[in-house]
N, C-alpha and C positions, 0 to 999 in steps of 0.2 A: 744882515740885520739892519734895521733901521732905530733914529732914536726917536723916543716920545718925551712929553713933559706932562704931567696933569696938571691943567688951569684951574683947579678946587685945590691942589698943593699945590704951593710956589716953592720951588727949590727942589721938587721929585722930579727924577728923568730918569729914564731905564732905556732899555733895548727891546725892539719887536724882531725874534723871527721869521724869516720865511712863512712858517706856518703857522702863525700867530701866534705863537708864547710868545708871554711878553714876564720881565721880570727887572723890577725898578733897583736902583743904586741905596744902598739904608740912608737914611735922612733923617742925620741928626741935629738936633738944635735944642735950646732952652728957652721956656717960654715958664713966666712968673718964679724963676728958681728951681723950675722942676726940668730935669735932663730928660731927653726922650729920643728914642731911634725907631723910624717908619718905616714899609718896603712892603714891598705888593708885587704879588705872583699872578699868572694866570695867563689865559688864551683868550684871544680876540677870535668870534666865530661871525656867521655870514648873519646873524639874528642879534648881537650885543657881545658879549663878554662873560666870562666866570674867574671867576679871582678869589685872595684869601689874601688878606693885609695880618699884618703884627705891629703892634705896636708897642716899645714896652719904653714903662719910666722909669726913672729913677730921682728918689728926692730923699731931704735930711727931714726928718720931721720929729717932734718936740722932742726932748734930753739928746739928742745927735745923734737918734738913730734913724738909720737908713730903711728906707722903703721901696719895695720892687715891687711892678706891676707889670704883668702881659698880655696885652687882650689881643684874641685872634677873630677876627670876620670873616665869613665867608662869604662872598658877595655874588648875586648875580644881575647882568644889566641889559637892557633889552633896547637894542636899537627903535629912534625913534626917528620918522622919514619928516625930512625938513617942511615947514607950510608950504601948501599947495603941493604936495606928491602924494600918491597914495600912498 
C-alpha cells in the first residue's frame, strides 16, 4: 500500500492499495466550536475515482443541548489529462 494526502483537506491522509482502494485516517478537528470527524473510502480507477465521504459533527447548541449530524456523499471524479495532452 501506498500513502496519500488530499491537498482540498489538510490533515487527511489515508492508504492506496495495490488495486486502488483507497481509505483515509478519520480526521478529526474543531472549527468555530463545532467538533467534527472526516474519512473517505473508495477506488482510484484508470478514468478518476469513486468514493463516499462521512462526515459527522457534533456541537452544544442553545439550553446545552447537544447536536449530531451525518452527511454521507457519494462522489465520483473524472480524470482530467494535464494542458497540452489529449
Amino acid at each position: 500500500s501506498a500513502q496519500f494526502a488530499l491537498t482540498s483537506r489538510p490533515g487527511v491522509h489515508g492508504v492506496i492499495e495495490p488495486d486502488g482502494v483507497f481509505i483515509t485516517v478519520p480526521y478529526r478537528a474543531t472549527q468555530d466550536g463545532v467538533r467534527f470527524a472526516f474519512q473517505m473510502s473508495g477506488r482510484f480507477t484508470g478514468t478518476g475515482f469513486i468514493a463516499r465521504t462521512l462526515t459527522q459533527t457534533d456541537a452544544v447548541i442553545r439550553y446545552r443541548r447537544q447536536q449530531r449530524c451525518v452527511v454521507i456523499a457519494d462522489l465520483i471524479g473524472s480524470r482530467v489529462a494535464p494542458v497540452g495532452e489529449p
